[in-house]
C-alpha atoms as an extended CHARMM CRD file, in Angstrom:
* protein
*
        93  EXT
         1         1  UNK       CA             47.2520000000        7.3210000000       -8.0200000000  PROA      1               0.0000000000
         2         2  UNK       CA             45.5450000000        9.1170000000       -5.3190000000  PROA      2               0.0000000000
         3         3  UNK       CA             42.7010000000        7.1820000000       -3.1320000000  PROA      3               0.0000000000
         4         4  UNK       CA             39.5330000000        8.9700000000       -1.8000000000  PROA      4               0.0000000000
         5         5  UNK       CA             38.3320000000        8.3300000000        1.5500000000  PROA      5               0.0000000000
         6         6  UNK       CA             34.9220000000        6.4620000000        1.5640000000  PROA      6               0.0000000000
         7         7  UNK       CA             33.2140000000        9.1770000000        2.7500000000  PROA      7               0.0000000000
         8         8  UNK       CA             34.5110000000       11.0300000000       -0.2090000000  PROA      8               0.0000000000
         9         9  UNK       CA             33.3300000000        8.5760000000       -2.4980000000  PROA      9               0.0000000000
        10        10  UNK       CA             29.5950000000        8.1360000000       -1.4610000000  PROA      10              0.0000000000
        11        11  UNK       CA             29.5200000000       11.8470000000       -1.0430000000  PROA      11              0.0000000000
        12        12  UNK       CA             30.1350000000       11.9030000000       -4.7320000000  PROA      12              0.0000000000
        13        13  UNK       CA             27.8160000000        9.0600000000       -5.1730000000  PROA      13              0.0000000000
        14        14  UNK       CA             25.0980000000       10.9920000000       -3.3400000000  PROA      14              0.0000000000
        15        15  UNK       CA             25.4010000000       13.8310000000       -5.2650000000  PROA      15              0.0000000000
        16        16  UNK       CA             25.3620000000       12.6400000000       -9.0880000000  PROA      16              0.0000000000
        17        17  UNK       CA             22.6310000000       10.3960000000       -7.6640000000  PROA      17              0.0000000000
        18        18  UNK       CA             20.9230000000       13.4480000000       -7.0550000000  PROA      18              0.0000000000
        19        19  UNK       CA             19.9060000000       12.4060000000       -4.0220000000  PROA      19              0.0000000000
        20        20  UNK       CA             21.0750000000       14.5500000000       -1.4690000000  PROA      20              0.0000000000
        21        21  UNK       CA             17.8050000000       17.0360000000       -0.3010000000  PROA      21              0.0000000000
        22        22  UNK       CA             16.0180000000       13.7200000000       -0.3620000000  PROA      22              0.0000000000
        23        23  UNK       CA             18.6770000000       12.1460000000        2.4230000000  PROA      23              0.0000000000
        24        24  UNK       CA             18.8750000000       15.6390000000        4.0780000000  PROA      24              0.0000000000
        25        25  UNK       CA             15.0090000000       15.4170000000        4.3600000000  PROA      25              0.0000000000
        26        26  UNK       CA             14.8840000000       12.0570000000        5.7820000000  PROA      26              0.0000000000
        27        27  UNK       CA             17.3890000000       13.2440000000        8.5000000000  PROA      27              0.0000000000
        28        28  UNK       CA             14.5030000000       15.2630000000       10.2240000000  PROA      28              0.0000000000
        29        29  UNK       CA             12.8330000000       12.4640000000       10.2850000000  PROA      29              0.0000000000
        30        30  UNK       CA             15.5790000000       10.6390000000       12.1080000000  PROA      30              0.0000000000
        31        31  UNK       CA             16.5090000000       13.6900000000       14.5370000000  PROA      31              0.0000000000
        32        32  UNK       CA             12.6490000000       13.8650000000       15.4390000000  PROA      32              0.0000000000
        33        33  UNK       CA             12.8920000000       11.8670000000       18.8600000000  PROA      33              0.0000000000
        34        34  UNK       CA             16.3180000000       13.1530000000       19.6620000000  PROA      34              0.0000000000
        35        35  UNK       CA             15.1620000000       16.9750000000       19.0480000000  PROA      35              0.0000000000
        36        36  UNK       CA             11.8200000000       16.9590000000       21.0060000000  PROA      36              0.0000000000
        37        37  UNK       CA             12.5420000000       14.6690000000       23.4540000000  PROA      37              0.0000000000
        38        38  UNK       CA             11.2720000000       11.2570000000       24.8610000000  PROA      38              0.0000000000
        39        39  UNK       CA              7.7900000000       12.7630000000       26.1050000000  PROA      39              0.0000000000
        40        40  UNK       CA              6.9400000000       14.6850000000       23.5560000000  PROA      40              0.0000000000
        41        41  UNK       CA              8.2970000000       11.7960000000       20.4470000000  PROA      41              0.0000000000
        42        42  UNK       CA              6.0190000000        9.6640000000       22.7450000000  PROA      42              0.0000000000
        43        43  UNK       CA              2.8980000000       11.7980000000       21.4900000000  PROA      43              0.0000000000
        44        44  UNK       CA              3.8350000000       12.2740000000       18.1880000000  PROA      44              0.0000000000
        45        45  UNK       CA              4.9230000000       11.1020000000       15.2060000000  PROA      45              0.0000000000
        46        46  UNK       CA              7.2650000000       12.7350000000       12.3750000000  PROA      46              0.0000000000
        47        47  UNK       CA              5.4920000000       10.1920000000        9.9170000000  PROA      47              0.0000000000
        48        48  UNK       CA              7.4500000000       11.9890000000        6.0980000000  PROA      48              0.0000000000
        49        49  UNK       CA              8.6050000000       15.2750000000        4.5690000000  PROA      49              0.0000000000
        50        50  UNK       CA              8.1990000000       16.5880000000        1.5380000000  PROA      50              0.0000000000
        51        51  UNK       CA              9.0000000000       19.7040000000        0.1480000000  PROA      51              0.0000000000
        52        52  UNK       CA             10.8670000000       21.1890000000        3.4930000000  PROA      52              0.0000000000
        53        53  UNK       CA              7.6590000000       20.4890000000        5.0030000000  PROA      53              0.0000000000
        54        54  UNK       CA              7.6900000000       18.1010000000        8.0560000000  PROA      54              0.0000000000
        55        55  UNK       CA              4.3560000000       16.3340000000        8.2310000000  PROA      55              0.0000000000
        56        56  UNK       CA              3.9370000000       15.3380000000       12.3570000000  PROA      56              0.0000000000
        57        57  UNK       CA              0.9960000000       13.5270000000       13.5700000000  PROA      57              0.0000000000
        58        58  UNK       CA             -0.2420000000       13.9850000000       17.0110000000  PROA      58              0.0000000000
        59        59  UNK       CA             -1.7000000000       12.2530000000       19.3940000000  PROA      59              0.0000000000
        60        60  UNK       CA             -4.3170000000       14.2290000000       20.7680000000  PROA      60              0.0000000000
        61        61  UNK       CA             -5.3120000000       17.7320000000       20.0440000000  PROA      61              0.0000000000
        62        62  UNK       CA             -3.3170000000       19.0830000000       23.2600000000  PROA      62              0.0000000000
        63        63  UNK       CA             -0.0980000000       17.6140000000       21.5950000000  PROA      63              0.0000000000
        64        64  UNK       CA             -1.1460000000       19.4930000000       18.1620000000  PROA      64              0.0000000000
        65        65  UNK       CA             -1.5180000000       22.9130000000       20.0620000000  PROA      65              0.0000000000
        66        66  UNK       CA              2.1850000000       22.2720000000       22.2240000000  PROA      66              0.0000000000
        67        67  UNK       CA              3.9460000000       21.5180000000       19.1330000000  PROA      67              0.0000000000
        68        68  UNK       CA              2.1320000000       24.7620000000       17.3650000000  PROA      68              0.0000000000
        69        69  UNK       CA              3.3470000000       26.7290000000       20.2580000000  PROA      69              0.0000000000
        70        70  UNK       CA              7.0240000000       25.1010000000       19.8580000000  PROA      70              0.0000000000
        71        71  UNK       CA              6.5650000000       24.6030000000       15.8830000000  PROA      71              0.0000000000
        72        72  UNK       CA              9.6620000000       27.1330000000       15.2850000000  PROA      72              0.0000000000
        73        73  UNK       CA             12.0140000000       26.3380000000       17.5760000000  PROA      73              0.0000000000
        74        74  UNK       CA             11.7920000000       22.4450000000       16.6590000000  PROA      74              0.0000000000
        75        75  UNK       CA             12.7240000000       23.6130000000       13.0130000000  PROA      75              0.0000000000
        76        76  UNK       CA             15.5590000000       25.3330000000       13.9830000000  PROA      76              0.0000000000
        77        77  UNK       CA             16.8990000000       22.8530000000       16.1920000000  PROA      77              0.0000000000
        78        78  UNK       CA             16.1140000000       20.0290000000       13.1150000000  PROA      78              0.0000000000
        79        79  UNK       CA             17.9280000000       22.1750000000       11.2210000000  PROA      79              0.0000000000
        80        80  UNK       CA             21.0760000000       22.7860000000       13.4990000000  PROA      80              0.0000000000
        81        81  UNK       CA             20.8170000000       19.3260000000       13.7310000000  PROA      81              0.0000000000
        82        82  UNK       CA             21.3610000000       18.6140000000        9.9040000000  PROA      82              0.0000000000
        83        83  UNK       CA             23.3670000000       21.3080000000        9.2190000000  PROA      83              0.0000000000
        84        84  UNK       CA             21.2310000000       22.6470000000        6.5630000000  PROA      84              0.0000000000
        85        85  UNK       CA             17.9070000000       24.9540000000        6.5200000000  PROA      85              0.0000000000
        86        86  UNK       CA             15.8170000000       21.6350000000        5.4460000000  PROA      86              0.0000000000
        87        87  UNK       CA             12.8190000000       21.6880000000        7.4010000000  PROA      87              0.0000000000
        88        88  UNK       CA             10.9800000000       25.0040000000        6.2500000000  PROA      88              0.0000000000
        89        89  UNK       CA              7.6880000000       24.1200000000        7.9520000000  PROA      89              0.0000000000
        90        90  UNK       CA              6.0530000000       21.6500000000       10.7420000000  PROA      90              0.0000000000
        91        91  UNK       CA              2.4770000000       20.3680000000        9.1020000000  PROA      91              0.0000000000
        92        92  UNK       CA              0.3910000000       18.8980000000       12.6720000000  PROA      92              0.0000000000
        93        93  UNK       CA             -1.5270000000       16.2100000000       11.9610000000  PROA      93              0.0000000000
């Protein structure tokens, strides 16, 4: 009889779950703080994703136009961060 590892196992259990894009998604989500940093997670919000697309609330309208001027280099570092091309867009709020 041959054992799988736990990590195995809920990797299986993810996947005929078919839940997988949905945990990969909420991963962004997770990452937010650590991939802006502390001042600018101070000033916004990642507040859900759907569909690739991050929705981000900010807290004034010179946060919205900072994170427009970053809005593709956050993505890619989410992404690094997940190890998959998740997040396909940043939606400022």
């Amino acid at each position: 009889m041959k054992f799988q590892s736990l990590d195995d196992v809920l990797k299986n259990l993810v996947k005929n779950l078919g839940i997988e894009a949905q945990l990969l998604e909420n991963e962004a989500l997770v990452h937010w703080s650590t991939v802006v940093g502390p001042k600018v997670a101070k000033n916004t919000k990642a507040e859900k994703i759907k569909n690739g697309r991050l929705f981000v609330k900010a807290k004034n309208d010179v946060w919205k136009n900072e994170l427009m001027f970053y809005k593709a280099d956050i993505i890619n570092k989410l992404n690094i961060k997940i190890g998959k091309p998740i997040v396909q867009d940043i939606i400022i709020l």
